[in-house]
N, C-alpha and C positions, 0 to 999 in steps of 0.2 A: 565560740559559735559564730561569731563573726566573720573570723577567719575563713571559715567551711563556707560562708555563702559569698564572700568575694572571691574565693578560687572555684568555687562552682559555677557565678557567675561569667568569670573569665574565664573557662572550661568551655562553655557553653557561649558565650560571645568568639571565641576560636574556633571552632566546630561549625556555628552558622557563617562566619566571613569567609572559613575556606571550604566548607561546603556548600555556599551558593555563589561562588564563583564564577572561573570559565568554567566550563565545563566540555567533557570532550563532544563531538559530533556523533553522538550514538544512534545509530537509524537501524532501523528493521531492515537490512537490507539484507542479498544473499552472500555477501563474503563473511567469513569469519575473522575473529579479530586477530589470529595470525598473520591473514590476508595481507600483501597491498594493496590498499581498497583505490581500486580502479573504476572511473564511472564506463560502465559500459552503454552501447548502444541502447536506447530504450527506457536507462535510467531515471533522466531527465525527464521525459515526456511521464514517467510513473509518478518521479516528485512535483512534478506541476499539474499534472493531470487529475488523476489515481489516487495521491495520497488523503487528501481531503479527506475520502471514505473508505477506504481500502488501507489495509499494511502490506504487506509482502508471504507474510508468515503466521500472521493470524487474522482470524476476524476481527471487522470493525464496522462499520454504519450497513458493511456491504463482507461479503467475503473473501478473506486471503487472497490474493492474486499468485504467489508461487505453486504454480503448477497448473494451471488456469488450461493451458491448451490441452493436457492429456486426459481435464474432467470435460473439454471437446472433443475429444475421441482423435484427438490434433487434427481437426476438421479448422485447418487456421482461417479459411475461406470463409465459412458461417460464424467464428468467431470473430472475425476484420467486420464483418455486416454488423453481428452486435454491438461490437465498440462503437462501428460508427454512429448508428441509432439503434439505441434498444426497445425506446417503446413504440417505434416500426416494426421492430423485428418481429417482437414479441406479437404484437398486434397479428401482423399476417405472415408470416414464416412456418407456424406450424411445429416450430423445434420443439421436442417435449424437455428437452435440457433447459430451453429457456422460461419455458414456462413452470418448469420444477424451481429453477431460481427467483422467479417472479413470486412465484406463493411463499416460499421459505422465508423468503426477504421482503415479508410485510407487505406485498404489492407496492414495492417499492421501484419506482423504473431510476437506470441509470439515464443521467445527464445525453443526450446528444454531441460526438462531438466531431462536430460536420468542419472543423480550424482544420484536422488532421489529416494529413495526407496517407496515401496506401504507406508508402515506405517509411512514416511513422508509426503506422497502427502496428505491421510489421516487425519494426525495431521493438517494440512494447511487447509484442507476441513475445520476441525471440526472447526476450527480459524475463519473463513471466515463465519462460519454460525453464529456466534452473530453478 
């Protein structure tokens, strides 16, 4: 009996050393893992920006972001407004899109983010459309 709990022991001390290890880089991202995972334009600005509440591919604090510009009707223009401030937008814009988001998501406003330039918001747009 003793036997069986020092090799189960050692079963189980092998199992946790090499399964909490390295581990690979697995992100929500849109390549697959055939893929060579290339950072594209936009990337960046999702994983320092975006991810905090957002994934790519599912919901999280806030909603999926892949495919973001075609639930804007690819209105990329009223969507660059939003990213940049939302609870401007929302306030006086009038969007009924935004304000469907606004009630779904708790009256929840996203963050401001007045750092990013148009041809960042942009590059994030174009990210979020695959």
């Amino acid at each position: 009996m003793k036997h069986v709990f020092v090799l189960a022991t050692a079963f189980l001390a092998t199992v946790l050393i090499y399964g909490c290890g390295e581990q690979s880089a697995e992100t929500d991202s849109p390549a697959s893992e055939t893929e060579t995972v290339k950072e594209l334009p936009g990337q960046k600005i999702f994983a320092t920006k975006c991810q905090l509440c957002h994934e790519f591919k599912t919901d999280k604090l806030g909603p999926a972001l892949q495919g973001a510009p075609s639930r804007w009707n690819n209105d990329t223009v009223e969507l660059a407004k939003y990213i940049r401030n939302s609870p401007d937008y929302i306030e006086n814009s009038g969007n009924a899109y935004a304000q469907e988001l606004f009630i779904k998501w708790n009256k929840v406003e996203m963050q401001p983010f007045p750092d990013l330039s148009d041809e960042d918001i942009n590059q994030l747009i174009e990210f979020m459309a695959q």
